[in-house]
Structure formats: C-alpha cells, structure tokens
C-alpha positions as CSV (number, residue, x, y, z in Angstrom):
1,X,-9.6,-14.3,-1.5
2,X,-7.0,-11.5,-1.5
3,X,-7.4,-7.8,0.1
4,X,-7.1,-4.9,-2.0
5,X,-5.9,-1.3,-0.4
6,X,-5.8,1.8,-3.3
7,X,-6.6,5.2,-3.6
8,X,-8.9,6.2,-6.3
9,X,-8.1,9.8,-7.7
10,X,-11.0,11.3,-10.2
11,X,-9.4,14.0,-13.2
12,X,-10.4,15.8,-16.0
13,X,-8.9,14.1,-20.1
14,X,-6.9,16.7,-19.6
15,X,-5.1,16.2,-16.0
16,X,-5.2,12.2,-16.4
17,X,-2.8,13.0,-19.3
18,X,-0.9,15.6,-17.6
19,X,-0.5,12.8,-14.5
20,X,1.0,10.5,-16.8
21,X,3.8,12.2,-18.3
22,X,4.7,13.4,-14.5
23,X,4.6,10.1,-13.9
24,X,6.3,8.4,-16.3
25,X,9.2,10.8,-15.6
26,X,9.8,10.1,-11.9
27,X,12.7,7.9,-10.8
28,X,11.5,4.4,-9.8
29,X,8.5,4.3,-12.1
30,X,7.9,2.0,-15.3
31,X,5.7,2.0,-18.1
32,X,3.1,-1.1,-18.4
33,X,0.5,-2.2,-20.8
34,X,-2.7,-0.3,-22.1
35,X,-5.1,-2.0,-22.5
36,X,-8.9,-2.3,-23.2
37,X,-11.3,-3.6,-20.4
38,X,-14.9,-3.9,-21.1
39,X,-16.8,-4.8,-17.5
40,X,-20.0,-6.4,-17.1
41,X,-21.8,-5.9,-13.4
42,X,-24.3,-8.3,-12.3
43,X,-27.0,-8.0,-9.8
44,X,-30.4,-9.6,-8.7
45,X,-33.6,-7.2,-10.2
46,X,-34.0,-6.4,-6.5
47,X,-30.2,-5.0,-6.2
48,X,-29.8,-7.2,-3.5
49,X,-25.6,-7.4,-4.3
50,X,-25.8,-3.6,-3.5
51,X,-27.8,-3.5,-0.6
52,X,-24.4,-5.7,0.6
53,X,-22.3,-3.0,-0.5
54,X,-20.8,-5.9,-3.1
55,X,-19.9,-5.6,-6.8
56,X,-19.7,-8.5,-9.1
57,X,-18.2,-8.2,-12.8
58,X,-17.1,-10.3,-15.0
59,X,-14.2,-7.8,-17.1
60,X,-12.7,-9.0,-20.9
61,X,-9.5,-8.0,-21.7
62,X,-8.5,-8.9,-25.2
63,X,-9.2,-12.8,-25.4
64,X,-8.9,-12.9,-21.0
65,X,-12.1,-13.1,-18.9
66,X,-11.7,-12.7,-14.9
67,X,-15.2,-13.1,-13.0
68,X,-14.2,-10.6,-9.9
69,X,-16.9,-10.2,-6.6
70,X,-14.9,-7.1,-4.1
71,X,-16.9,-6.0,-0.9
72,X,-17.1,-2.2,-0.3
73,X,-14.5,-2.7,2.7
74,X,-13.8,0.9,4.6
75,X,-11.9,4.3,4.0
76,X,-8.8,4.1,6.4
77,X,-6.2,6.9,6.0
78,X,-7.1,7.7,2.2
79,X,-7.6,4.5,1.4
80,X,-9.8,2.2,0.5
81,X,-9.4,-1.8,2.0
82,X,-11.7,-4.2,1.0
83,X,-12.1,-8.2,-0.1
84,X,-11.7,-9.4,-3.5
85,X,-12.3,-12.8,-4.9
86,X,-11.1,-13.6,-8.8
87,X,-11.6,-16.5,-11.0
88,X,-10.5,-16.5,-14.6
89,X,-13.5,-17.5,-17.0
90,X,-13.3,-19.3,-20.2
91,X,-16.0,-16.8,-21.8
92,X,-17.9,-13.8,-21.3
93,X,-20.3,-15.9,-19.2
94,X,-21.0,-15.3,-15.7
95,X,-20.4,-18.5,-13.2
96,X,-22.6,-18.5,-10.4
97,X,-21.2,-21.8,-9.2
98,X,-17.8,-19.9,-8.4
99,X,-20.1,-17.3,-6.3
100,X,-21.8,-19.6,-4.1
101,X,-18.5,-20.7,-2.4
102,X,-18.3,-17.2,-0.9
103,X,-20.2,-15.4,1.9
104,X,-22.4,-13.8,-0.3
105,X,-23.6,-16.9,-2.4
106,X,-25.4,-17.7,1.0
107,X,-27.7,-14.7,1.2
108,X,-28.7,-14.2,-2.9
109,X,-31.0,-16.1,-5.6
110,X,-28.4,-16.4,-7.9
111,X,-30.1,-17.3,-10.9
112,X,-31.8,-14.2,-10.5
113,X,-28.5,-12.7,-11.4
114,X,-28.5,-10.3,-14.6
115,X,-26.1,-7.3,-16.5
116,X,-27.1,-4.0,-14.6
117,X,-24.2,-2.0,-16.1
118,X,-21.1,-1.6,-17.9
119,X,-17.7,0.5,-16.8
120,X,-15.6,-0.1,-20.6
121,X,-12.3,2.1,-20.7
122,X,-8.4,1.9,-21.6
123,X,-6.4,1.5,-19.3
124,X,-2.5,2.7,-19.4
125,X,-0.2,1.4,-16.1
126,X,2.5,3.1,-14.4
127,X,4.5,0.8,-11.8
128,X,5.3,2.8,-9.2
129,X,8.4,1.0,-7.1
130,X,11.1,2.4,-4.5
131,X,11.8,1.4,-0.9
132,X,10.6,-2.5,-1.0
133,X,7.1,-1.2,-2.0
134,X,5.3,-1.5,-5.2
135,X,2.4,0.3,-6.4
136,X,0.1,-0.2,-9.4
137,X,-1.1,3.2,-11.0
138,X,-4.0,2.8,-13.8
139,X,-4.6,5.3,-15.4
140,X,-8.6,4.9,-16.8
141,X,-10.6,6.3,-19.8
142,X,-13.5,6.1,-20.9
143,X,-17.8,5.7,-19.4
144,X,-20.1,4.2,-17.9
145,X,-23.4,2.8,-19.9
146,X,-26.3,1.9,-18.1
147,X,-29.8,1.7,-19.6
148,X,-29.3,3.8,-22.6
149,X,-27.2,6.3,-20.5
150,X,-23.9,7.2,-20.5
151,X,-21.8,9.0,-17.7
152,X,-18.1,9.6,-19.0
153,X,-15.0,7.8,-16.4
154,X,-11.8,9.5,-15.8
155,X,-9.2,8.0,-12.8
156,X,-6.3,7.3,-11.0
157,X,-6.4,4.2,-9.2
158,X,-3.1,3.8,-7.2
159,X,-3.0,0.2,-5.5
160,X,-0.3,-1.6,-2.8
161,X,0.9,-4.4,-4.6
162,X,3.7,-5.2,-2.1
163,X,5.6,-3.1,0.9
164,X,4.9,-0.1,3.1
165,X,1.4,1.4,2.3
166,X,2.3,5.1,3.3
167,X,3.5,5.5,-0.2
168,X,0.4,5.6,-1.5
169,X,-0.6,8.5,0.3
170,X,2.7,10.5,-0.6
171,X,2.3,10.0,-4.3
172,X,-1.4,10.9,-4.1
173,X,-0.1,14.2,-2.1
174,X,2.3,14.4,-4.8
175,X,0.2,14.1,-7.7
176,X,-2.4,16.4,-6.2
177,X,0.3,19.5,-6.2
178,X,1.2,19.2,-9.8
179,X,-2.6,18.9,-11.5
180,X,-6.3,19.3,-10.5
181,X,-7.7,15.9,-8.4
182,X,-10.7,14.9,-6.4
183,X,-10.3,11.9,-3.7
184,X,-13.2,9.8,-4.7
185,X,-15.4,7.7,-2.1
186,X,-17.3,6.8,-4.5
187,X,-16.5,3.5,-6.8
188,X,-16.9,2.5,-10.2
189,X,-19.8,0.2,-9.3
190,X,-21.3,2.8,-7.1
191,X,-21.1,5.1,-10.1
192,X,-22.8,2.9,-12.4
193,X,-25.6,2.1,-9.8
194,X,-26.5,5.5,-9.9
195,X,-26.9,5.5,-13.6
196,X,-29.0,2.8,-13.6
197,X,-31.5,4.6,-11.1
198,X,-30.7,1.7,-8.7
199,X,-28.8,3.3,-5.9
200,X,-27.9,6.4,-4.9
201,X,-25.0,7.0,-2.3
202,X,-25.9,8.1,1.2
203,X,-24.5,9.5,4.2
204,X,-22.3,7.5,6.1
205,X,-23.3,6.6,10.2
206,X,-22.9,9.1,12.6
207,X,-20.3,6.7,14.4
208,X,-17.6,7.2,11.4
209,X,-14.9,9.5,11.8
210,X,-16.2,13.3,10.7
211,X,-13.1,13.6,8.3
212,X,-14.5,10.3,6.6
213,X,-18.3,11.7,6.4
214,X,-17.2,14.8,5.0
215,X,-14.7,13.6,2.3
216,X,-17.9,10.9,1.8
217,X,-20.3,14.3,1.5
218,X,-17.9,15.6,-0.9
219,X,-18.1,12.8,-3.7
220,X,-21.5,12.2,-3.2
221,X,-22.0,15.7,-3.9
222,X,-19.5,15.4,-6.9
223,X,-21.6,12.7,-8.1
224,X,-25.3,13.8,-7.7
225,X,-23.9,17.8,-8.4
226,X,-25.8,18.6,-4.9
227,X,-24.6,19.1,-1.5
228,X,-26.9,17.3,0.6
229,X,-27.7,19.0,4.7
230,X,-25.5,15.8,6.1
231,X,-22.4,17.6,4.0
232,X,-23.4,21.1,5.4
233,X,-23.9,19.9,8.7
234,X,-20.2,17.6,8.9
235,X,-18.2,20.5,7.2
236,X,-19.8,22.9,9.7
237,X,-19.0,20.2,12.5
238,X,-15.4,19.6,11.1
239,X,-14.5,24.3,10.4
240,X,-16.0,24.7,14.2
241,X,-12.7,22.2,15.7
242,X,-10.4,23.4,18.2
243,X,-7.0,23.9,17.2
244,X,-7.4,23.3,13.4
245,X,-4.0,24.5,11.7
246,X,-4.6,28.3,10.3
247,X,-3.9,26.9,6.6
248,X,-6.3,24.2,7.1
249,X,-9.3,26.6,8.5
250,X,-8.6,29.2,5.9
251,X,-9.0,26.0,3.1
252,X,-12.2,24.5,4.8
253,X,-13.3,28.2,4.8
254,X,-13.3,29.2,1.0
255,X,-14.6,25.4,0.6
256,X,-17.6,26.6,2.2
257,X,-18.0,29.7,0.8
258,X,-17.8,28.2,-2.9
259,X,-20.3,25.9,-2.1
260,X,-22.7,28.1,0.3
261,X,-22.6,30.0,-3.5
262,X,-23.8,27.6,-5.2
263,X,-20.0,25.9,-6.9
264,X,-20.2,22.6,-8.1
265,X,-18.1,19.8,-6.5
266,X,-16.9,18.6,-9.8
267,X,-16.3,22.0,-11.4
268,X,-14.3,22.5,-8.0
269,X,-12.6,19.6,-8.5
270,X,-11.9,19.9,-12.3
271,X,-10.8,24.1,-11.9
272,X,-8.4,24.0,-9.1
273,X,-5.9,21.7,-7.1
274,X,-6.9,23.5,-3.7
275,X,-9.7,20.7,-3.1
276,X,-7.7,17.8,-4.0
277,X,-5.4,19.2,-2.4
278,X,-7.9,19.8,0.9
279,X,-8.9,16.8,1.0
280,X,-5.5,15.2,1.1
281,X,-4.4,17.4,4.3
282,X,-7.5,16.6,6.1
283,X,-6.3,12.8,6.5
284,X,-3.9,14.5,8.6
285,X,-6.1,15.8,11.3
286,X,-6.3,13.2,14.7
287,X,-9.7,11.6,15.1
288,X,-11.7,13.7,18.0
C-alpha cells in the first residue's frame, strides 16, 4: 500500500496544451512518455465500492496491465491524500484474489464484481524536479464512456513523488496565472459514476472546513452544471467572514454575482483564470 498526495487541475484542449509548452519550458522540468491508458472500473450492481468512497480499475498501457483499488482519502491544503494499492496483471482480467487481502475485500461480494465504466485518454508527462522534490505532471486527454454515454476528460494531475509537498501548490498557483483552470474535487471515478447514473456527488459534513465545502460545491456544480442551496449557503457563510482580505472579498463577490445570474461553473472555469485563480487563494485563508 502506498499514499498518493496530487492536485488535480481540470482545462479546456485548448489550455491543457497551452500548460504544456509553459511547462515544458521551465527550468527543472523534463519531458516523459505519452502514452495511451484505457481504464476499466469495477463495482458490485449495488455500487457498494462507491458507497466506500473506493475506486477499483484495472488500466492497459500498451502490453502492461496494473489492477489499482485508491480510497477517496481527504482534501488537505489543495490536495488530495489518499491509499493506493497496485498489482501488475498478466491480462485485462480483474483479480479479486489480490482484493480480498485489503480492507475492503472484507466488506464486498466480490464475485459480484463487474465493468461499470471506462476513463481511456493519452497521457503526456512533465517531471517537475528542483529543491529535493519531485513532481509527476500528467497531462490527460480524452472521455469517459459509460452505458452508451460519453463525457469528454481534460486534466492536470500534479503528484509528490519525493520531497517537500508545498511545491505542488506553487506550481498549481503558477499554472493558474498563465491559463484558465478549475481545482477539481471531484475524481475520475467520481466522474464516471455520474455517467453511469450510479452516484451523484453530495455535499460534504457540516464538520469540514467551509473553504473545503465550498471549493467541494464548486466542482459539484461544475459537474452536474447546477449550484446546489449547500453551495449558496457555504459561499454566503465563507463572503460574510471577518477580516477577509479586500482582494479576496471583491473575488468571492463577482463569484456570486456570476452565479446568482445564472453562469455556469464550467463556462466560468473554461472563460477566465479569475476562478482558478479564487480557488487557489482561498487555501490561504486560516480555518475559523
């Protein structure tokens, strides 16, 4: 079992390629592999992998197979930190037996295990490295089928490899001045549940930090393309603060006013780097 710590970035074609050539031209960063990965997700007809808040896949790349299970984990300072189990697979075939050493192979019929949805895209890598840290940028193209559907993928996934895991957040704050980008709660899997019509994202406990729930409103709202009254209500919460920076209020307020008129998360998102760029400063504010 390893732990995984990344922030995932959603773009338009257009910025993903604009991110990359700023990328690629920054001291300290090397050019990987592209490659192809075509992921298969697995769950039980009664989604009882997601009501865990687990994702299992088994993902091809070329004439590789890795069988991956990653919990959901939390949002802390950006990013996301969660457990991951790997195996490498001799074929496309899912291995339960490799499952039922873990903590969720106690809790799920796993022969009731079938595909619920693919995530298949190309994948170019940037390595990121300065300072004694190293940091994995992919760089993803391409959808998400699910039941005859298809919902198109587009994203920046930077993740710690080794080292000091403040860089992560200073080359998303980088990134986020140069081209449009959206700080995305919501995963791949998560994503692809929603397509299926198995799952949709809801709010998180009232107990979680306020900047969490409303960065969490935000990309369920970019997902479903509706702000839901728990968004409304934690953006009111978080604009109505003492002592929020003048910048910061004047951002949150033209956030609310494009959506109180209707603007659509994504559009948001896709139009302008002021909400990436939002979003990003808010991980700055002290918890209350």
């Amino acid at each position: 079992m390893a732990e995984e710590l990344e922030i995932k970035l959603s773009l338009t074609p257009v910025a993903l390629n604009q991110a990359a050539e700023w990328l690629s031209a920054q001291t300290g960063v090397s050019i990987g592999a592209e490659k192809t990965l075509i992921n298969r997700y697995y769950d039980t007809p009664a989604g009882d992998l997601n009501h865990q808040k687990v994702a299992l896949r088994v993902r091809q790349a070329g004439d590789k197979y890795i069988q991956t299970l990653k919990t959901k984990g939390e949002f802390v300072d950006g990013a996301h930190r969660r457990q991951e189990w790997e195996w490498p697979l001799m074929g496309r075939e899912l291995n339960i037996g490799l499952i039922a050493d873990t903590p969720v192979g106690q809790d799920v019929n796993l022969a009731a295990l079938q595909p619920v949805f693919e995530t298949n895209f190309v994948r170019r890598i940037r390595m990121l490295e300065g300072s004694g840290t190293t940091i994995e940028c992919a760089l993803d193209q391409g959808s998400i089928l699910a039941g005859g559907q298809r919902r198109d993928l587009c994203e920046l996934e930077l993740e710690l490899k080794q080292g000091d895991p403040g860089p992560l957040l200073d080359w998303a704050r980088a990134l986020a001045g140069r081209v449009p980008v959206f700080l995305n709660l919501i995963s791949k899997a998560e994503q692809g549940y929603a397509l299926a019509g198995l799952h949709q994202p809801v709010p998180l406990a009232e107990q979680d930090p306020l900047v969490n729930r409303v960065l969490h409103g935000l990309s369920r709202a970019w997902l479903s393309g509706a702000v839901d009254e728990a968004l409304t209500a934690d953006l009111r919460g978080l604009s109505d603060r003492d002592a929020l920076p003048d910048t910061l209020a004047g951002e949150l307020a033209w956030l609310k006013g494009a959506l109180d008129s209707g603007e659509n998360v994504a559009d948001l998102a896709a139009g302008t780097t002021r909400l990436g760029q939002l979003q990003l400063a808010l991980l700055e504010l002290p918890e209350e």
